[in-house]
N, C-alpha and C positions, 0 to 999 in steps of 0.2 A: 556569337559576338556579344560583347558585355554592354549591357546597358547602360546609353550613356549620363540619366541619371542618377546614378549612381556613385556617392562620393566617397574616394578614393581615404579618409581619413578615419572612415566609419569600417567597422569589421563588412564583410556583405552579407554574411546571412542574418544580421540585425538588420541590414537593410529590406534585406526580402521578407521579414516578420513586418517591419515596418508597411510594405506593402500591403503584404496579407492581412494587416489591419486596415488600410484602407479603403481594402473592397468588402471588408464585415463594414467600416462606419459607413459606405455611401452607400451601400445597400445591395452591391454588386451581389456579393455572397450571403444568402438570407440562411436566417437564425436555422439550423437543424440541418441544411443542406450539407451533399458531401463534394467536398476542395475536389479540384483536379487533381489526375494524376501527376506523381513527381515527374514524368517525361512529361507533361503537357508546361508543368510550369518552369523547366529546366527552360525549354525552348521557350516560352512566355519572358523570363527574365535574362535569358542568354548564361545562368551560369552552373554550373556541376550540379551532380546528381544530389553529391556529400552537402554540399550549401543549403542547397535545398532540404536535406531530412532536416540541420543543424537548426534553419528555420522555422520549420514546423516543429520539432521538438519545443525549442523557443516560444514559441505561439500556443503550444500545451501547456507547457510550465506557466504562462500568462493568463492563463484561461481564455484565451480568443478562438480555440481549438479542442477536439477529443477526438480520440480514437476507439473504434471499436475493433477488438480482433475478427480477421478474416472478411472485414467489411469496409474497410477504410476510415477514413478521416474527413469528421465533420464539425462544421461551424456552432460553437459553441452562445457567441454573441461579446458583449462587452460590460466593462463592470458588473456589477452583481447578476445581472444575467448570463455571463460569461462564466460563472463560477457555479452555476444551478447545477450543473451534471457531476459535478464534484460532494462526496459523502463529508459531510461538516459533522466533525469528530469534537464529543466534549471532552476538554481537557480537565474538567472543575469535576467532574462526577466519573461515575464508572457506569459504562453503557455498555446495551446492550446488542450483539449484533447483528443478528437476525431482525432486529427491531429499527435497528439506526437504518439498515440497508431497504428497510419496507415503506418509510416515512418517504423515502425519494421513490418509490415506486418501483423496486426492483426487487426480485427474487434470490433472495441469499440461501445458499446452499455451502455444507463445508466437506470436506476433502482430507482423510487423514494421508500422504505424502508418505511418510513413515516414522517407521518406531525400531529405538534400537537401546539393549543396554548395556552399559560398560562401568568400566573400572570408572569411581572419579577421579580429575583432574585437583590440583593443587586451586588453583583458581576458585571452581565450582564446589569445591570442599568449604572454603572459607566462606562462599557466599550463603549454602545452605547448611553451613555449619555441621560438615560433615566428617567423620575419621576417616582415613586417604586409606582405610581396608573397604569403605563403603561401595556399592555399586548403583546407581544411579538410571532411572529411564528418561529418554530424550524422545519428543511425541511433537511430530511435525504437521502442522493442521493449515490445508489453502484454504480460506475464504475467496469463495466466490460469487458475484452479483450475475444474474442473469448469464450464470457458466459459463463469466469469464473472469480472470483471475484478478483480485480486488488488494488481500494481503496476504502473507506467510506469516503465522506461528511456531517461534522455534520455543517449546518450552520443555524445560528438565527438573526432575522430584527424585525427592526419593523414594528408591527401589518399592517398598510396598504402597506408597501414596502413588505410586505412578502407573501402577500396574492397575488401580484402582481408576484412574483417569482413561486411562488406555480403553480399558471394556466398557464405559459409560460412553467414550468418544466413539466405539463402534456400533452401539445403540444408536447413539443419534444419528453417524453418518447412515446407517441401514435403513434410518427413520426417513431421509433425505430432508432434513430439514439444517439451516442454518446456525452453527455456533462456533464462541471460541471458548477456552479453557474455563474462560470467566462465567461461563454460562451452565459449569458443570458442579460445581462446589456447594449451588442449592441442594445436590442428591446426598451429598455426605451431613450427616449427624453430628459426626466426630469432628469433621475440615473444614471450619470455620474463617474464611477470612475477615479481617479486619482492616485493615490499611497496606495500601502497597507504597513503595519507591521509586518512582522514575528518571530517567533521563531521556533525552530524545534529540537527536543530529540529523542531518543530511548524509547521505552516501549514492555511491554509484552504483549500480548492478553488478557485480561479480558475472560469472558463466552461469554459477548454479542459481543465483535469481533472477536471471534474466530469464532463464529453461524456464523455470517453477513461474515465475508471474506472466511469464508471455511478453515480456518486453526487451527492446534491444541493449549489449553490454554496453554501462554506462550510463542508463536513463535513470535519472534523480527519483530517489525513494527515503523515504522516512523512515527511521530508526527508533523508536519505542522500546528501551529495555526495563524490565520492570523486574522489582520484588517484592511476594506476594507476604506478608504475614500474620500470623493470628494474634490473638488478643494479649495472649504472654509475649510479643513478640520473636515467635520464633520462625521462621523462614520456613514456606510451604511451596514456594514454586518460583524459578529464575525465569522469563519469558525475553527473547528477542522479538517483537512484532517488526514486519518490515513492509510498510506501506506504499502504494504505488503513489509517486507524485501527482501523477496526472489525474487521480480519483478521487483524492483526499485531501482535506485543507481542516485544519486546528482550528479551537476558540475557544477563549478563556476568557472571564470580565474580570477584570482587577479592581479593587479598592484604591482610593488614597486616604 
């Protein structure tokens, strides 16, 4: 039976976020603890299973909430303490990741996923300024915080810079230590970056990143696509980064 405070002009599962804030601000739900099960609070608020995740999802994306895989879902807290379990990503500089993931006290570790190479595409020709006889390596790297999955790098080079990337990426993963691409271009003498390009959106999970991040299809993720270049400005590496929503929040300081 539907709760009868509950008003009919408001979606419900912003109502049951709404609740589920209420028992973090009276103190019902203390900071670190883990929520009831979705059965416990289906029957608690009288309504489906789906309202129920669409709620907690909600409540992650607000930071009132986090999730651990295979462990459940826990009370994150409110304003800026609501947001503590979350990796604050700078956007003003280029960081590091095994270092950004150690400052919040967790163990970052990466994952090469895989590596493939092919003909180039029209598209990725023009972005690394390539002849469409060229063939191109695509080197796909999970960063993970304490072994579980944090973000995906999809990034693509040319054929000899990337094959060059490839066997440094398996050094480190063998090393079991923490990186992404950015973190390999100290090794090269010759591979100097200089300045990259961004852009950066909102997207939902597809199948294949919901597999690879351990999240459900459709849970909001950040999009980072980036070009890397050197000092002649010529283009050393195209990267999709695809960050989990629920782990990561931006910060930039502007001028006026």
């Amino acid at each position: 039976m539907l709760n009868p405070d509950f008003v009919p002009a408001k979606s419900l599962y912003l109502q049951i976020k709404d609740k589920i804030k209420e028992q973090i601000l009276s103190g019902e739900w203390k900071q670190g603890s883990k929520i009831p099960s979705e059965r416990e609070l289906c029957k608690t608020f009288g309504v489906s299973r789906i309202t129920v995740r669409q709620a907690i999802a909600e409540a992650v994306n607000e930071g009132l909430l986090f999730t651990v895989q295979g462990k459940g879902t826990f009370v994150a807290g409110t304003g800026k303490e609501g947001q503590e379990h979350k990796i604050s990503q700078e956007l003003a500089k280029i960081t590091n990741f095994e270092r950004t993931l150690s400052s919040k006290g967790l163990s970052a570790s990466t994952r090469i996923v895989k590596y493939e190479i092919t003909s180039v595409d029209l598209a990725l020709s023009r972005i690394l300024e390539l002849d469409m006889s060229s063939q191109v390596l695509h080197l796909d790297l999970l960063g993970l915080a304490n072994n579980e999955p944090y973000v995906l790098y999809r990034s693509s080079f040319a054929l000899d810079t990337g094959i060059r990337f490839l066997e440094k990426a398996k050094e480190k993963e063998k090393a079991k230590t923490g990186f992404s691409t950015v973190d390999l271009y100290q090794y090269f003498e010759d591979i100097k970056p200089y300045y990259v390009e961004q852009t950066f959106e909102a997207l939902a999970a597809d199948d294949y990143l919901a597999e690879i991040l351990a999240v459900d299809v459709g849970t909001p993720l950040f999009l980072a696509s980036s070009i890397v270049y050197d000092v002649d400005s010529r283009p050393i590496e195209y990267k999709n980064a695809y960050y989990r929503g629920d782990k990561y929040k931006f910060h930039i300081k502007r001028y006026f």
